[in-house]
Steps between C-alpha positions, in 0.01 A plus 500: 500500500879499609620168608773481752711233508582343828842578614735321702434724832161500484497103468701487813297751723196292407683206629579694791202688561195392302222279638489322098124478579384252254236232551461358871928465541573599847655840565890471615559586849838577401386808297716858588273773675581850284722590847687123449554577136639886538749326770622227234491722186752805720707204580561350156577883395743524744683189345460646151255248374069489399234302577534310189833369605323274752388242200822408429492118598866496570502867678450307851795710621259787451217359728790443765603865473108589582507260806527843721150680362331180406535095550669331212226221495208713478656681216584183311141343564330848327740472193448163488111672378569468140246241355227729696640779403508358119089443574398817586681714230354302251126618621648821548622488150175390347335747729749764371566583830903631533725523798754724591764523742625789718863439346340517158608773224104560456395543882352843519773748612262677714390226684893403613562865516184600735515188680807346518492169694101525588458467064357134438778274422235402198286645319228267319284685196347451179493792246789719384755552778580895300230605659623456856743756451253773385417645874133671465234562763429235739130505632403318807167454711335219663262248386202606666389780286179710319354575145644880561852415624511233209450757235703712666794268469445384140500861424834560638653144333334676217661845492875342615432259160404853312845665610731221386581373875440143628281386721653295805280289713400198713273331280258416782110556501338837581763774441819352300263341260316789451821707400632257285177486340499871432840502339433218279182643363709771396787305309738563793793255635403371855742300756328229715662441836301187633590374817327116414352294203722675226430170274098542535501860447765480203282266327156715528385569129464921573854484605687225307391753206648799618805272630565405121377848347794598791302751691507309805782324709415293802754445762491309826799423759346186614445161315237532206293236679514675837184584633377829727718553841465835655883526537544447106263759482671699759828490353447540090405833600839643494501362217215706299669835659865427405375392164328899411585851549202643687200321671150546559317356782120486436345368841657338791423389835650633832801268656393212316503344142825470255383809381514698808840296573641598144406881516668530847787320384576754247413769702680423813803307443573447041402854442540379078278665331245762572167360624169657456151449658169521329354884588150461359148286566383367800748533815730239621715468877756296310581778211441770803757269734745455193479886415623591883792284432592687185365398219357789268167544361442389154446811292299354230681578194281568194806528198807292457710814625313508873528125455882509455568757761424240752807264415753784573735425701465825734168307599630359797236368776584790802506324832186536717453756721274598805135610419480419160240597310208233356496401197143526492371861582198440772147520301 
């Protein structure tokens, strides 16, 4: 596994921004919302300086020249974070858990490219980080799931392992897992987007292996001790779409679930990648509902050239139109 050393920026928007969950210490009320930090880190560009600037103890001129975006004490009482900071990187570090910053070299392009200011400030992970820049297929679905639409997924984790792409997912039960499952069985590379608990998951036997055989990378933007929130879940989904080149959207319900939210997201306003909708088995409103938006039927490849022809970049979701057709012809 790569290890990634902790830079100077990322040390200071952990100090900014990071709850430093370790033991039963009291979160900081101080703590910058993503909004608060984007304010702060436009501001110090604008003066020509980084994040990492702020933990120079005799820089107090600095925290003055902030006083307009953000109060000068509440700045110096998160710096003054270090000792916790100090704790939790060392479990991180015997976790092999990494962090990287949004101002650092290794931060996947695509995710500052695609998302400018909405891409996590950090990004938390254990595996090798060269995977994150691979793209692949991303393939989405809820939890709630069958034996058929399982199968279904692990077969297409499967065939996108097969054809040399990687698999991009949310590492949840039901669906993600399923797809991540069926690219691993076939020796493929597989990115975990996980939304909470990226310190239990990491340290599951069936994927600490493939983490050190580096077939698997697990990524979260929250804490690696944060646990489930819908709104985490919510908002790593931009995530697993700005992180691949096409995506595949197994089952969904209708305006509701971070599934549903994700796929319309794409659809109606990030438009960053093509999105397809399952077009076989049992029907399903969501897939219909999603498919009258604009997304396109998958067309089940069967080769790695039908596969491939799916990533081009003519494939672009067309917007939805009056009387669409259904997905699922009437039986």
């Amino acid at each position: 596994m790569m290890a990634l050393p902790l830079s100077p920026n990322a040390q200071a928007i952990l100090l900014l921004t990071a709850p430093l969950m370790v033991g039963h210490a009291p979160l900081s009320p101080d703590l910058l919302t993503p909004g608060e930090y984007n304010c702060l880190a436009r501001h110090l560009r604008e003066l020509g300086r980084q994040p990492a600037d702020l933990l120079s103890s005799d820089d107090g001129d600095l925290f003055r020249a902030c006083q307009p975006v953000m109060d000068e004490g509440r700045l110096g009482r998160l710096v003054r974070r270090g000792f916790l900071l100090s704790q939790v990187v060392e479990r991180w570090e015997s976790r092999a858990i990494w962090v990287m910053s949004r101002a650092d070299a290794e931060y996947p392009r695509r995710l500052k490219g695609r998302l400018r200011e909405d891409a996590p400030p950090l990004l938390y992970g254990c595996g090798d980080i060269r995977l994150l820049t691979s793209g692949g297929l991303a393939v989405v679905g809820s939890r709630q799931t069958n034996h058929p639409v399982i199968e279904y997924t692990m077969a297409a984790g499967n065939l996108a392992a097969r054809c040399g792409r990687t698999l991009v997912s949310g590492g949840a039960k039901g669906i993600d897992q399923a797809a991540m499952d069926g690219a691993l069985a076939a020796g493929g590379n597989v990115v975990g987007v996980l939304a909470d608990s990226l310190e239990k998951v990491a340290l599951k036997r069936e994927n600490r292996n493939s983490i050190v055989e580096e077939q698997l990378v697990l990524i979260s933007p929250y804490d690696p001790c944060a646990g489930f929130t819908v709104g985490h879940a919510m908002q790593r989904n931009k995530v697993i779409y700005a992180l691949a080149d096409a995506a595949l959207v197994v089952s969904s319900d209708v305006n509701k679930g971070g599934t549903w939210a994700g796929a319309v997201e794409q659809l109606d306003k990030l438009r960053l990648l093509p999105v397809y909708v399952r077009s076989t088995g049992e029907s399903s409103k969501g897939l219909d509902a999603l498919r009258e938006k604009g997304a396109l039927p998958w067309p089940n490849p069967q080769d790695a050239g039908e596969f491939e022809a799916l990533f081009s970049p003519t494939m672009v979701n067309p917007p939805a139109t009056q009387g669409s057709l259904s997905l699922f012809p009437e039986k």
